[in-house]
TISEDO-409206 format. One record per residue (C-alpha): residue in one letter; x, y, z. Coordinates in steps of 0.05 Angstrom, whole numbers, padded with zeros to 5 digits, always signed. Layout:
<recs>
aXYZ ...
</recs>
This chain:
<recs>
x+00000+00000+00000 x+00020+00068-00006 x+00021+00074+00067 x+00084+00104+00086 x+00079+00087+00156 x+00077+00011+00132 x+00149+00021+00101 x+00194-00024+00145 x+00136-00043+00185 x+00134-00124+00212 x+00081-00132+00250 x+00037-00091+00194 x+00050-00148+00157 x+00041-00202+00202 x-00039-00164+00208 x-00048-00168+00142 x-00024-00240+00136 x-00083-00240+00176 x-00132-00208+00130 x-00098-00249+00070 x-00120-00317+00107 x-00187-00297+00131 x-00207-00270+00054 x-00190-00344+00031 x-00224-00378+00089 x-00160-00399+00124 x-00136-00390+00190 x-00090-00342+00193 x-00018-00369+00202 x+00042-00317+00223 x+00090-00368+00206 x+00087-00354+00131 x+00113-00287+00151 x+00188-00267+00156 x+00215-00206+00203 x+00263-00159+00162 x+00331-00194+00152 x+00300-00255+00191 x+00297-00332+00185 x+00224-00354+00175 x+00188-00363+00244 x+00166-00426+00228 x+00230-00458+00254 x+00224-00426+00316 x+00199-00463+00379 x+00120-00461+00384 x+00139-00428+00457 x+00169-00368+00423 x+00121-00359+00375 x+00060-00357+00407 x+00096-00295+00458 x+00114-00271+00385 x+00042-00268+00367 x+00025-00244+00429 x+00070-00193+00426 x+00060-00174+00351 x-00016-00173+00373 x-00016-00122+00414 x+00033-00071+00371 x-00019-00086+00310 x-00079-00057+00357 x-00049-00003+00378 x-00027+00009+00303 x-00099+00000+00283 x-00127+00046+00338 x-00078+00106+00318 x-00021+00120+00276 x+00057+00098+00274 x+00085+00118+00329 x+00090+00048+00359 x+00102+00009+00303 x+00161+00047+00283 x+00194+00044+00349 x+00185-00023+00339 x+00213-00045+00286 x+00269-00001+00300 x+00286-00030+00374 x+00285-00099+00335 x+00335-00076+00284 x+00373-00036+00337 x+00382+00038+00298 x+00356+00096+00325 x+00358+00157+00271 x+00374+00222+00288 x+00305+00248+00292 x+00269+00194+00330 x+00239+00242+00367 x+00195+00256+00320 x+00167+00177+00325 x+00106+00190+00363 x+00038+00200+00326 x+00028+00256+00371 x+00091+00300+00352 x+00081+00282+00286 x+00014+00311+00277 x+00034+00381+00318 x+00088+00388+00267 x+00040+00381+00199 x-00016+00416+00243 x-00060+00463+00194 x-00123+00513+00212 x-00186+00502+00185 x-00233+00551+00152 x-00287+00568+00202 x-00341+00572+00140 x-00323+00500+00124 x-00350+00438+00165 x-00381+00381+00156 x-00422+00334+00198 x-00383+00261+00216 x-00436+00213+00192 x-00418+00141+00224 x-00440+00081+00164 x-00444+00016+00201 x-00466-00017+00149 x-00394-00010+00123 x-00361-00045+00186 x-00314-00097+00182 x-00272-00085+00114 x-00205-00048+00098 x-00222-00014+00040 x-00172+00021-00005 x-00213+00057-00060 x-00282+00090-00054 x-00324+00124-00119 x-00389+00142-00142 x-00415+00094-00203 x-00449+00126-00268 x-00504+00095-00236 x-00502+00146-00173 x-00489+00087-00127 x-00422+00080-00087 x-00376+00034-00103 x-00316+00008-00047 x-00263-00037-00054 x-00228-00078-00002 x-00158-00101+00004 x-00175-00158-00013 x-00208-00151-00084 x-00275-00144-00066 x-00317-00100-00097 x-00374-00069-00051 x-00438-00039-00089 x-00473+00011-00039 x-00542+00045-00056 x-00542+00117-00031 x-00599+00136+00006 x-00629+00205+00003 x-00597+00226+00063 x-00521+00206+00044 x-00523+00140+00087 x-00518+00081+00049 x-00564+00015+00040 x-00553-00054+00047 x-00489-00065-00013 x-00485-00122-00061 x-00416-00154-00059 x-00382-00182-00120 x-00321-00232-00118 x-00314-00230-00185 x-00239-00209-00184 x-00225-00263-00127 x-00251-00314-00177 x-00219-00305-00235 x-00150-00300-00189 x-00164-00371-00153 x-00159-00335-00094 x-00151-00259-00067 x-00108-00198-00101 x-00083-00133-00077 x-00143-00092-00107 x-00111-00011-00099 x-00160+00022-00130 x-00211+00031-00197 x-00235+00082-00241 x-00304+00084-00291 x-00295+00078-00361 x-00323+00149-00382 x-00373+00103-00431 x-00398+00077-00375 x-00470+00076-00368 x-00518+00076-00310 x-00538+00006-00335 x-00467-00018-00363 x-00416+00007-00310 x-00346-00013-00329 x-00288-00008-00291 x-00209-00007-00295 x-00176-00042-00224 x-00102-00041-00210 x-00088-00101-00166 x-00023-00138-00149 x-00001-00205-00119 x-00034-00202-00044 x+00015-00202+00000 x+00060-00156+00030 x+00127-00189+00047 x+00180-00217-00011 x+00127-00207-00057 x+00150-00239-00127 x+00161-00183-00185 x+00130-00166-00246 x+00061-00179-00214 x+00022-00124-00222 x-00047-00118-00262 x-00097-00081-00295 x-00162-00106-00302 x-00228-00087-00343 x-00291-00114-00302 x-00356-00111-00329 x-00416-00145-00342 x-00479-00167-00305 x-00449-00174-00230 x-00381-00150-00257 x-00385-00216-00269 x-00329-00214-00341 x-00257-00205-00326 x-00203-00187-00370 x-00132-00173-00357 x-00121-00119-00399 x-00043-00112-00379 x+00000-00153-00335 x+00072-00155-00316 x+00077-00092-00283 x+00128-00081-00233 x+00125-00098-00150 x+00168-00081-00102 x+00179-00136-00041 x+00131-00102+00004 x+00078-00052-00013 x+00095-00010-00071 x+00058-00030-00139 x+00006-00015-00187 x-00037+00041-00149 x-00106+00075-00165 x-00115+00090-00245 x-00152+00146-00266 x-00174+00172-00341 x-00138+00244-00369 x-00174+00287-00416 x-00146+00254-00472 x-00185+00185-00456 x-00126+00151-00436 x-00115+00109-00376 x-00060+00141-00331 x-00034+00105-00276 x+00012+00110-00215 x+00072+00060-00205 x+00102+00045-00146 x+00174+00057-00130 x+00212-00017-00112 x+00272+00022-00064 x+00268+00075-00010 x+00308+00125-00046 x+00330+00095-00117 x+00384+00049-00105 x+00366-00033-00079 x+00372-00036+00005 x+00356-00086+00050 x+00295-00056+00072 x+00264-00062+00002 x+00296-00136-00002 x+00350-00107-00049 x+00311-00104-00103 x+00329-00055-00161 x+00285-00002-00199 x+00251-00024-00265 x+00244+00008-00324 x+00164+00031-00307 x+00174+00034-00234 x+00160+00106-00187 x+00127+00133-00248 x+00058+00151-00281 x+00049+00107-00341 x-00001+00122-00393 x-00037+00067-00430 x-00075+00079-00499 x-00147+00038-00477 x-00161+00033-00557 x-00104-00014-00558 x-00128-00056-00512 x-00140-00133-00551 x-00198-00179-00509 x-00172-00243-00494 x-00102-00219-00507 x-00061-00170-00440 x-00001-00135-00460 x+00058-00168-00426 x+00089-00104-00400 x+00152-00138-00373 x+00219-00103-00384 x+00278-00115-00399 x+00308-00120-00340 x+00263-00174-00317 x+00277-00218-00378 x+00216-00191-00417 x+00218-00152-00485 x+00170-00095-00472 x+00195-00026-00496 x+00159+00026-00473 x+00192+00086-00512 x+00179+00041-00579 x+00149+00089-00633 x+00082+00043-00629 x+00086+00025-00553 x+00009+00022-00520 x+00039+00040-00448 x+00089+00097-00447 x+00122+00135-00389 x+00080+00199-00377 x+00127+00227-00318 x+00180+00189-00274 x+00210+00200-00205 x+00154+00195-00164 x+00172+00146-00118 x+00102+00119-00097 x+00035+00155-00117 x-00025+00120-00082 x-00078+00173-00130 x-00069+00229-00170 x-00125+00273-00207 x-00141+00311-00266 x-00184+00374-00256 x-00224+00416-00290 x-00174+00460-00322 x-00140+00397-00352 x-00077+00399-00294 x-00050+00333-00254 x-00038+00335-00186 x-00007+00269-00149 x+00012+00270-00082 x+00074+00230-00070 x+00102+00183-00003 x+00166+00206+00016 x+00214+00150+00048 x+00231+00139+00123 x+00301+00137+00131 x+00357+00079+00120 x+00349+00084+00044 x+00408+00088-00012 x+00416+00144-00064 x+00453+00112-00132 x+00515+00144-00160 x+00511+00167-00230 x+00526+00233-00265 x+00552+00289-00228 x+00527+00254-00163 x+00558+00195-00114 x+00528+00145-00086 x+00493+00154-00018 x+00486+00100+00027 x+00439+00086+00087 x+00413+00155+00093 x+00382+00183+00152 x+00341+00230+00129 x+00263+00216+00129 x+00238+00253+00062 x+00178+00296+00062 x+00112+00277+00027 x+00097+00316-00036 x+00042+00352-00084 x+00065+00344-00149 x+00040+00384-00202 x+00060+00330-00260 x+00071+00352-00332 x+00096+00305-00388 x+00163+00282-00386 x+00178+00312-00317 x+00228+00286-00271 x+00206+00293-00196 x+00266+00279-00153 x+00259+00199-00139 x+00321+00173-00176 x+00320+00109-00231 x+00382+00086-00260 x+00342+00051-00309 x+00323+00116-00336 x+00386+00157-00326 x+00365+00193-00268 x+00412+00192-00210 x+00405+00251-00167 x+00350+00255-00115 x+00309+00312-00095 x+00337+00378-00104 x+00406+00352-00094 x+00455+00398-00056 x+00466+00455-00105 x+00492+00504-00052 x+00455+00569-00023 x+00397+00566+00029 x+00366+00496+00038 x+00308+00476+00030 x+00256+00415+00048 x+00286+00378-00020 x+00354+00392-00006 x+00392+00330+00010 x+00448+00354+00059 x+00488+00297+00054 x+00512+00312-00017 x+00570+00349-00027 x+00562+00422-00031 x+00556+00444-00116 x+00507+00373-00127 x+00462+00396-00175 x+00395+00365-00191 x+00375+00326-00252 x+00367+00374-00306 x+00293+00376-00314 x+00274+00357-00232 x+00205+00403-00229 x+00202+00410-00148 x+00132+00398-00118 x+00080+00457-00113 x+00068+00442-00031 x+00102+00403+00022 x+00065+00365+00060 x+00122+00344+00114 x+00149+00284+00147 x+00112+00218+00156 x+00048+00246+00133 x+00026+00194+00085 x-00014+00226+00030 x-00049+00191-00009 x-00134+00205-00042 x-00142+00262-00078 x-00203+00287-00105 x-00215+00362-00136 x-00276+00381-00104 x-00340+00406-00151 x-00406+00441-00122 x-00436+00495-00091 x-00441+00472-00020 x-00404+00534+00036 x-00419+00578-00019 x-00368+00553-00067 x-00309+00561-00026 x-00279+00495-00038 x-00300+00493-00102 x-00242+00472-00148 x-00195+00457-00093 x-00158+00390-00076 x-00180+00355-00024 x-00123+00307-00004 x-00127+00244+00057 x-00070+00249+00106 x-00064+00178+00135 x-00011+00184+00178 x+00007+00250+00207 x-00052+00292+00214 x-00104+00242+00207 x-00154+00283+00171 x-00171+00311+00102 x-00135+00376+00078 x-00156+00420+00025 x-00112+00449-00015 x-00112+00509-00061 x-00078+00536-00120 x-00073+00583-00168 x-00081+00585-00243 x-00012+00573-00259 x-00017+00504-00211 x+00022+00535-00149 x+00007+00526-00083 x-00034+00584-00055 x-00048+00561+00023 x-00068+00486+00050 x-00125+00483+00112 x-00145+00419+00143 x-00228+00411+00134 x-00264+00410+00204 x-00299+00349+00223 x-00252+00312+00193 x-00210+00312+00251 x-00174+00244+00280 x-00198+00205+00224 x-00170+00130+00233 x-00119+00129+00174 x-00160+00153+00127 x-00136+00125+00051 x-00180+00149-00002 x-00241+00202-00014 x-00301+00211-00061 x-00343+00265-00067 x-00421+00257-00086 x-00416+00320-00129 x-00499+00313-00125 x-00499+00333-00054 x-00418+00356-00037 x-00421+00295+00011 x-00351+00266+00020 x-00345+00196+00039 x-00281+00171+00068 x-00244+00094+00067 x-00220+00104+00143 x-00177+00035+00131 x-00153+00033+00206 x-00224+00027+00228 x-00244-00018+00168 x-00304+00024+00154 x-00324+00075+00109 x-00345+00144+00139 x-00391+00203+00112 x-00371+00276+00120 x-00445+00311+00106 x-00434+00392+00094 x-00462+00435+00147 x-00507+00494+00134 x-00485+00567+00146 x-00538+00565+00207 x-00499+00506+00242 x-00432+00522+00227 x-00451+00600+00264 x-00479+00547+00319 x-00417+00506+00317 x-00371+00559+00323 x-00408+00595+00382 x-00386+00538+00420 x-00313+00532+00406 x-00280+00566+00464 x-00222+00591+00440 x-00258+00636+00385 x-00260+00693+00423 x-00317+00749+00426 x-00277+00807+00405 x-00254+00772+00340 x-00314+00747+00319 x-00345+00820+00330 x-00293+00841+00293 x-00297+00805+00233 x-00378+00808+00233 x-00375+00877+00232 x-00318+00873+00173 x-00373+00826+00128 x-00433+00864+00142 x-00392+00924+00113 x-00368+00880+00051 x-00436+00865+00038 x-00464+00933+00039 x-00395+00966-00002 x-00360+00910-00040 x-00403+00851-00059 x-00418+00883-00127 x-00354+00872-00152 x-00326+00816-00118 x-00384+00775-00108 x-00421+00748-00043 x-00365+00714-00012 x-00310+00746-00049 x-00312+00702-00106 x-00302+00751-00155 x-00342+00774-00211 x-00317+00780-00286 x-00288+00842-00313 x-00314+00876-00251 x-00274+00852-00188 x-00221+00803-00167 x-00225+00733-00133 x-00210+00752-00069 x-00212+00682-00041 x-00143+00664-00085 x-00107+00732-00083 x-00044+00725-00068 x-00045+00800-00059 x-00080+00793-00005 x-00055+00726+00024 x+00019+00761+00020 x+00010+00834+00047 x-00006+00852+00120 x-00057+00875+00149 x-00027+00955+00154 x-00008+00947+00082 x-00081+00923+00057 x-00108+00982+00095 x-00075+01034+00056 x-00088+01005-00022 x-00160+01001+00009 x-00156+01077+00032 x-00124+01094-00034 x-00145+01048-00087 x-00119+01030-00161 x-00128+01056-00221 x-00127+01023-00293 x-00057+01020-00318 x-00026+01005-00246 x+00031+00959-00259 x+00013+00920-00197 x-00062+00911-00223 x-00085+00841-00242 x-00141+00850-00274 x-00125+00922-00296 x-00193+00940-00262 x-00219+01001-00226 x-00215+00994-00146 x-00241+01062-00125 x-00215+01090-00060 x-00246+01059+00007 x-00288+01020-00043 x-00331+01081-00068 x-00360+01091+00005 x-00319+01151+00040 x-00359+01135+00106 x-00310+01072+00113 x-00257+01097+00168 x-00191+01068+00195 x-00223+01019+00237 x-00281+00999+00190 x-00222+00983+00132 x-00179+00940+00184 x-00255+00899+00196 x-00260+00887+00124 x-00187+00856+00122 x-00199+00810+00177 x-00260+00787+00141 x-00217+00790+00082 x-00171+00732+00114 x-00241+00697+00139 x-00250+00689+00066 x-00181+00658+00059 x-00170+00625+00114 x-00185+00616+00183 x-00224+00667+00231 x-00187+00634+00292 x-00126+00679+00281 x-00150+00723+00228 x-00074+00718+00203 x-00045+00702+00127 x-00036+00630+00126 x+00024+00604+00164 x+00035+00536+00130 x+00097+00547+00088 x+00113+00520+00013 x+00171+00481-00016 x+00216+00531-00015 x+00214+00538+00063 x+00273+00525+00099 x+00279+00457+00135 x+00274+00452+00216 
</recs>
């Protein structure tokens, strides 16, 4: 799985050993499964491993109730290294260090689904058919009706997948064919070898299901590339152009084989996004995508090749998504530490580094390079390398001073920071808090922060400002989103819980209710910034729109000015005082902003309530401050 925190994690493996057995009707037998660098435990004494299980038992709960904290100390007390930041280890220190504010005008309602109980799911959608659609680890498909209320009925559950496998697969995720219909719902399914320890290579799948009951399965292409443990063929989605674009997993923590990833190189289509031409597709007859270097013959830069290399260097995408305006965003796992760096170019090897590598946003273009290195594909240097001058989050100290990085590395847009796992993305469509997340990324922090963040950015793709969503709080490793765009429901795959969860949005009404009784939203700032939005309604709303939304050739999206998001508060009180004219160098939108907004009754103290409503509108009334959560470029702790 994508799963960061399940890098170099035992006893996550000897859990979902577990869940392998029970989805085959076995009993589950930890024997099968081998501790890193270990002999099997099978020729232990029974004595020893039933305190093994015991102990293993108890680590897996607490790793199921929250976070990684305990697993990682774990496995590192077992292997007897200690990084240099192991303080950061606990779930608890991690999340205070990605910690984000939340718009007060966005909430939703925590819905609880027990209908959903009792699977790990890893992919959730709405069908053509308006019904949702979940599956589990597994490679189960779960058919949900919605009712009219967001909760969901009584699912139909197809094995279908199971079945034509003899047995279960590693089901990461699906997408719709876009000729899909309500009554002929098609779908693409990456899914892998199940298993997640010295998992055999060259394993991976996609599948077209479809039929009555899903009940026709085709292997459309096999022989994509696994890594040992949890990195493969992840969650495929259709671009614009009607082809199928999917996320590969990276087989090595940082490029070069170690023994945490079982010394296993990179491939040819490994930690990239692949793109596969669905008209070439032959029933009856899967392209054997095997490279190579694993004793196939596939080429994927051949002049006629059905599955090319879109972008590389991403060392393990669990989603990615295309929006409206035709970008791709994929947010990327970053690896713990302990990994090697290969030597090639202007660049030496690195070995066993102890580093732990931020998670990305990746705004991914064709034939980018994003900083995970591939010999296979002449990219050596990872990150940012070590050019010289101030450092940054993708600046890899431990290269010599003057590295450079590859030539075309494209850093990401946002950093999401250490051990924060993330992995669904959605871009969110509707109408729902009066359009204020409309358009932006919604992304599921499993790890670290244990919530959904949303995510905006600007028409060029760069980050603007990131806010976690309220009522999303202390989700239980949440893995993968949907939106019903019908209603703006979200409904979340909360795989530590094995459940699925809906996030309902709240009205204006009972969000003003909410917020009344959060304590530490004081009285003098909400007067404050009450009084600033009844004055934007009666002087600006106009131009700019009801919540600041902006209104063609008449006023400015407030909501995504970086103008605003980048000046203080002093500063924004004197353009208001003075205004801009047409033909300002500094003007956007070379528009007319009349002084104090064509109301001279607006004094000092009205114009500094207007800004803090101003900020409201980009980002949290709490502090009524410009956003504190800092970019890529930001300097590392």
């Amino acid at each position: 799985m994508p799963i960061a925190f399940l890098e170099s994690e035992w006893s996550a493996a000897l859990l979902l050993k577990g869940e392998e057995m029970r989805s085959s009707g076995q009993r589950a037998d930890v024997s099968a499964v081998q501790p890193p660098g270990g002999a099997p435990v099978a020729h232990r004494k029974i004595s020893f491993r039933v305190a093994l299980t015991l102990l293993v038992s108890i680590i897996g709960l607490t790793w199921l109730a929250k976070g990684t904290g305990m697993k990682t100390w774990f496995v590192r007390a077992i292997s007897h290294t200690q990084p240099a930041n192991a303080h950061l280890d606990t779930v608890t220190a991690l999340s205070a260090k990605v910690r984000l504010d939340s718009d007060p005008l966005v909430r939703f309602e925590r819905v609880q689904l027990p209908i959903t109980s009792g699977a790990a799911f890893t992919c959730v959608r709405i069908g053509p058919d308006g019904k949702l659609y979940a599956s589990s680890v597994d490679g189960l498909l779960f058919r949900y009706p919605v009712n009219r209320d967001g909760t969901l009925a009584t699912p139909q559950v197809f094995n279908s997948l199971q079945r034509a496998n003899h047995g279960p697969r590693l089901l990461t995720g699906f997408c719709f064919d876009p000729l899909s219909t309500p009554e002929t719902p098609v779908l693409w399914a990456a899914n892998g070898y199940f298993g997640f320890a010295n998992v055999p290579d060259f394993t991976g799948k996609i599948t077209r299901v479809s039929g009555q009951d899903f009940s026709t399965v085709e292997d459309v292409i096999v022989g994509m590339p696994r890594s040992i443990r949890d990195h493969l063929t992840n969650q495929p989605k259709f671009g614009p152009d009607g082809a199928l674009y999917i996320p590969q997993g990276s087989n090595s923590a940082y490029g070069a084989p170690d023994p945490g990833w079982g010394n296993r190189p990179e491939r040819v289509l490994s930690g990239t996004i692949l793109r596969f031409d669905t008209s070439r597709a032959t029933p009856g007859e899967p392209l054997d995508v095997t490279t190579v270097d694993g004793g196939g013959c596939y080429d994927p830069f051949a002049a006629d090749a059905p599955l090319t290399i879109y972008a590389c260097g991403i060392r393990n995408a669990w989603s990615m998504v295309w929006t409206h305006d035709g970008k791709l965003y994929v947010p990327v796992n970053g690896s713990s530490a302990g990994g090697n760096a290969p030597a090639g170019g202007d660049a030496p090897g690195l070995t066993n580094i102890q580093l732990d590598e931020d998670d990305w946003l990746f705004h991914v273009k064709q034939g980018g390079y994003y900083g995970h290195p591939n010999p296979q594909l002449g990219h050596y240097v990872l990150n940012g390398g070590n050019p010289g001058g101030p450092q940054t989050s993708a600046t890899i100290p431990l290269y010599p001073p003057g590295t450079r990085p590859d030539p075309i590395w494209t850093p990401a847009v946002y950093d999401f920071g250490p051990h924060v796992s993330a992995n669904g993305v959605l871009e969110y469509v509707g109408t729902s808090f009066g359009g204020r997340l409309n358009h932006m990324l919604i992304v599921c922090r499993f790890n670290a922060g244990s919530d959904l963040v949303s995510v905006l950015t600007d028409e060029t793709g760069e980050f603007t400002y990131a806010r976690s969503i309220a009522g999303s709080e202390d989700l239980n490793q949440p893995l993968d989103v949907t939106e019903d765009t019908r209603t703006g429901n979200l409904y979340v795959c909360e795989y530590g819980a094995k459940k699925l969860t809906l996030l309902r949005p709240m009205s204006d009404d009972r969000i003003a209710h909410a917020l009344a009784h959060v304590s530490h939203v004081s009285s003098p700032l909400t007067a404050h910034v009450e009084t600033g939005r009844q004055l934007f309604n009666s002087t600006c709303i106009a131009c700019h729109g009801v919540r600041g939304q902006g209104i063609p050739n008449l006023g400015a999206n407030l909501q995504q000015s970086k103008f605003i998001a980048e000046s203080p508060d002093d500063s924004l009180v004197m353009f208001l005082k003075t205004g801009r004219m047409p033909g300002d160098s500094r003007s956007v939108l070379n528009l007319t902003m009349p002084a104090r907004g064509g109301n001279p009754s607006l004094d000092d103290k009205s114009l500094h309530d207007i800004v803090a409503y101003l900020r409201i509108l980009q980002t949290d009334g709490r502090t009524a401050m410009v956003p504190t959560t800092q970019p890529v470029a930001a300097t590392r702790d």
